[in-house]
C-alpha positions, 0 to 999 in steps of 0.5 A, spaced: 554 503 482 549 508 479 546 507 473 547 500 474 541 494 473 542 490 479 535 486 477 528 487 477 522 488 481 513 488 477 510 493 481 501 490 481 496 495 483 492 490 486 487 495 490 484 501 489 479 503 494 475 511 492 475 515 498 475 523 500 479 525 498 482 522 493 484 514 492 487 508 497 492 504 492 495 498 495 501 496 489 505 488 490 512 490 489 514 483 487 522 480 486 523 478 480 530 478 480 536 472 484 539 478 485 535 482 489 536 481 496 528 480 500 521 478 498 515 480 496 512 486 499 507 490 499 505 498 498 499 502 501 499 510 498 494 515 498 493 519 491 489 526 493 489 528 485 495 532 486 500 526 487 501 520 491 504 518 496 507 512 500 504 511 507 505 503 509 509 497 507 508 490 510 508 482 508 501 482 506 497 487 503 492 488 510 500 489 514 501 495 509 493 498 510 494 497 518 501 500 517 499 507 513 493 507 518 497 507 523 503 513 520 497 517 517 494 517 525 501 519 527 503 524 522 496 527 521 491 526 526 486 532 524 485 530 518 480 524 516 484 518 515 484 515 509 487 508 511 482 506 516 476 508 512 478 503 507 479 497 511 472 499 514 470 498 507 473 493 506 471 489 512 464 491 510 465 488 504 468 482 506 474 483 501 479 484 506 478 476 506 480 476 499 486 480 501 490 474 505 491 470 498 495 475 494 
């Protein structure tokens, strides 16, 4: 029924990489609720300054890079892929590692 609360989810930004364009946010979305069906997942969005938008999901927050990764190169292919540049970054950092213990 609409206006009803049926549990609670805690929304995390655990990621913000600065790319062209704009920023690469990967968000937590964590079940904080036994009446909520599912578990924890993650989000990955692109903000270009004009609005923000989701582009992946997954399990982990690499899952969720390497899904919009994918979704941007389908929907987008001439334009720089946002998603893949970060998760350069975040290989050449060697905080992608750091990624798999949320």
């Amino acid at each position: 029924m609409p206006g009803n609360i049926v549990g609670k989810a805690l929304v995390k930004e655990i990621l913000n990489v600065p790319v062209k364009g704009g920023d690469v946010f990967v968000y937590q979305v964590e079940n904080k609720s036994n009446a909520l069906f599912g578990n924890s997942f993650y989000i990955a969005t692109f903000d270009d300054t004009a609005s923000e938008a989701i582009w992946g999901e997954g399990d982990t927050p690499d899952s969720a890079l390497e899904d919009a990764e994918i979704n941007w190169s389908i929907k987008n292919p001439v334009y720089s892929n946002p998603f893949k540049k970060t998760i350069e970054i975040l290989k050449e950092n060697k905080e992608r590692n750091i990624l798999n213990n949320y």
